[in-house]
N, C-alpha and C positions, 0 to 999 in steps of 0.2 A: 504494500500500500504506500500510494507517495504521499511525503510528509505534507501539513498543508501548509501555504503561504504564509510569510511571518506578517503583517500590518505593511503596506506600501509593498508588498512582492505582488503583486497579480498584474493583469494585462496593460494597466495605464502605467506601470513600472516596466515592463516591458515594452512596451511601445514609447516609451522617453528613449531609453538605454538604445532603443532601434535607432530613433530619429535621431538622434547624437550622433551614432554612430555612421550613419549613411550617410550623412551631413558633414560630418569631419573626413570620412573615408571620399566623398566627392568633392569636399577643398583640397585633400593631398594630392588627390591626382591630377586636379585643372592648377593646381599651383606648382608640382613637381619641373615643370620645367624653368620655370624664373624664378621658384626660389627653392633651393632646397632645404634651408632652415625652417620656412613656415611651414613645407610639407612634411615635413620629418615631427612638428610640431602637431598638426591636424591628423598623422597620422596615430602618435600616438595617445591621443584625444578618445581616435576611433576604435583600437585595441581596447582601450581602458570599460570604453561605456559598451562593447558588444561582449568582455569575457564572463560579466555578469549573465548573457543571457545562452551561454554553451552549457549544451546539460551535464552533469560531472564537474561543473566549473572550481573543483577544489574550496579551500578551504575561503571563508568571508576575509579572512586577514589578507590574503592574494588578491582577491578583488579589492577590498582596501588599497593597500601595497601601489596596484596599477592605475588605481585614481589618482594617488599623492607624486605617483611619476609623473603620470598626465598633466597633473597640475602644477608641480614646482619646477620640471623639464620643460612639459610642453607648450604652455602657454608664457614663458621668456623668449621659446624661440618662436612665436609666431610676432611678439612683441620687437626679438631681434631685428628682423626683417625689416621689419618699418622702421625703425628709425635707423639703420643699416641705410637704407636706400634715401632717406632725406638726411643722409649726410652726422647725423646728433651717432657717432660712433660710439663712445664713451656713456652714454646713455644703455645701447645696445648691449656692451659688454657687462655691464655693472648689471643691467635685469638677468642676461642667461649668467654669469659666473655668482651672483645670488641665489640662484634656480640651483646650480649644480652643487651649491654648502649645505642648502635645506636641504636636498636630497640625499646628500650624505650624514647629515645630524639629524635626519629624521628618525630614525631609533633611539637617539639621545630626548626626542620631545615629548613622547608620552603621546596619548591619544588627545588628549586637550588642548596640549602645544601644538600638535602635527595639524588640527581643524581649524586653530586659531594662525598658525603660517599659513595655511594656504588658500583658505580666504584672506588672509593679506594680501599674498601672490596673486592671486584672480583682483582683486581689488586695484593694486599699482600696477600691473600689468595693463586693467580695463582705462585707469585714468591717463595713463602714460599716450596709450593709444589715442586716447579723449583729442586730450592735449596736440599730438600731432596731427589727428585728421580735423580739426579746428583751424591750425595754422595754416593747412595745406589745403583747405577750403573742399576735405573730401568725404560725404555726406556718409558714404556707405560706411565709412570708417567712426563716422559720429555714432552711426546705431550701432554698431558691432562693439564701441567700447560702450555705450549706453547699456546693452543687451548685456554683455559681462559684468559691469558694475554691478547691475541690477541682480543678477544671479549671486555675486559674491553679499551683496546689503540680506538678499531675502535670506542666503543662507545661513546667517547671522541672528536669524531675529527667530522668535518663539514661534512655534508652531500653532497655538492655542490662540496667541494675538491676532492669526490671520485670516478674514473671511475666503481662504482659497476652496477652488471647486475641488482641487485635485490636492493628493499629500503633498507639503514642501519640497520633497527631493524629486517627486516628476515635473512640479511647477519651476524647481531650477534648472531640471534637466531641457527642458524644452528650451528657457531661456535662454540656455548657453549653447543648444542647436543654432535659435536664431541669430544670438547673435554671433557664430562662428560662420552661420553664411553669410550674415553683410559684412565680415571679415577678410571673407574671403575674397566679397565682391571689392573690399575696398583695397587690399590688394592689387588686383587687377585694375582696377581705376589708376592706381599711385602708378604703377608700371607702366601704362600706357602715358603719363603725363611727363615722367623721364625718361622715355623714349623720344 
């Protein structure tokens, strides 16, 4: 007999973890060829949110484990890119080689530290992006750090406080679908403007 769903495991959890994942998994590949840091980023965005939904998918701490990569890896390096390509290098370096200390002291933080870095991360990351698709006057890029910000604030805030239709973790997940495709779109905007 299969065990039954724990609270937030059934079909609108699974259909978040999709859309995430088909959504990162189709920005790594229309990005793959101009950048391979944001694709390398998107992609493992899309690892993270589809290994929850493989049957056998081992132990929760793994799924955990691939989220906190996803998140302290992979969204510095879709951050890299952008400001990579508007020239703020130093900006670039300092988010991924931040990315890469959290994910080595992530064993050192505890489960409360590890949740409270990486909604940091998703947070500096969404504003940093803010910031340059403002200056660079690049709209897709407004919603995409909008769409992230808004996933790292909701993730933060109490469950109980919130009139949502759906649990908090599908209502971020979806968030950070969307805003990973005006991401992506904003991307391809940025590229085609220095070209």
């Amino acid at each position: 007999m299969a065990p039954s769903p724990k609270p937030g495991e059934g079909w609108g959890a699974a259909l978040s973890h999709l859309a995430l994942g088909l959504v990162s998994l189709h920005a790594a590949a229309s990005s793959a060829q101009a950048s391979r840091g944001a694709a390398a980023g998107f992609l493992l965005q899309a690892l993270a949110a589809t290994t929850t939904l493989a049957p056998g998918a081992g132990a929760r701490e793994d799924c955990l484990a691939g989220a906190w990569v996803a998140t302290v890896i992979g969204l510095p390096l879709l951050a890299f890119d952008f400001h990579w390509v508007n020239g703020d290098r130093s900006s670039a370096n300092l988010l991924l080689g931040a990315g890469m200390v959290l994910a080595v002291a992530g064993d050192h933080l505890g489960a409360e530290g590890c949740s409270v870095a990486g909604q940091a991360v998703l947070l500096v990351v969404a504003v940093t992006i803010l910031i340059v698709a403002v200056f660079t006057a690049n709209t897709y890029g407004m919603w995409g750090g909008a769409m992230l910000g808004a996933a790292g604030l909701l993730s933060r805030l109490e469950e109980d406080s919130l009139p949502l239709p759906l649990p908090k973790e599908d209502v971020c997940r979806w968030t950070l679908a969307a805003g990973s495709w005006a991401y992506c779109r904003a991307l391809r905007t940025q590229r085609l403007q220095w070209e």
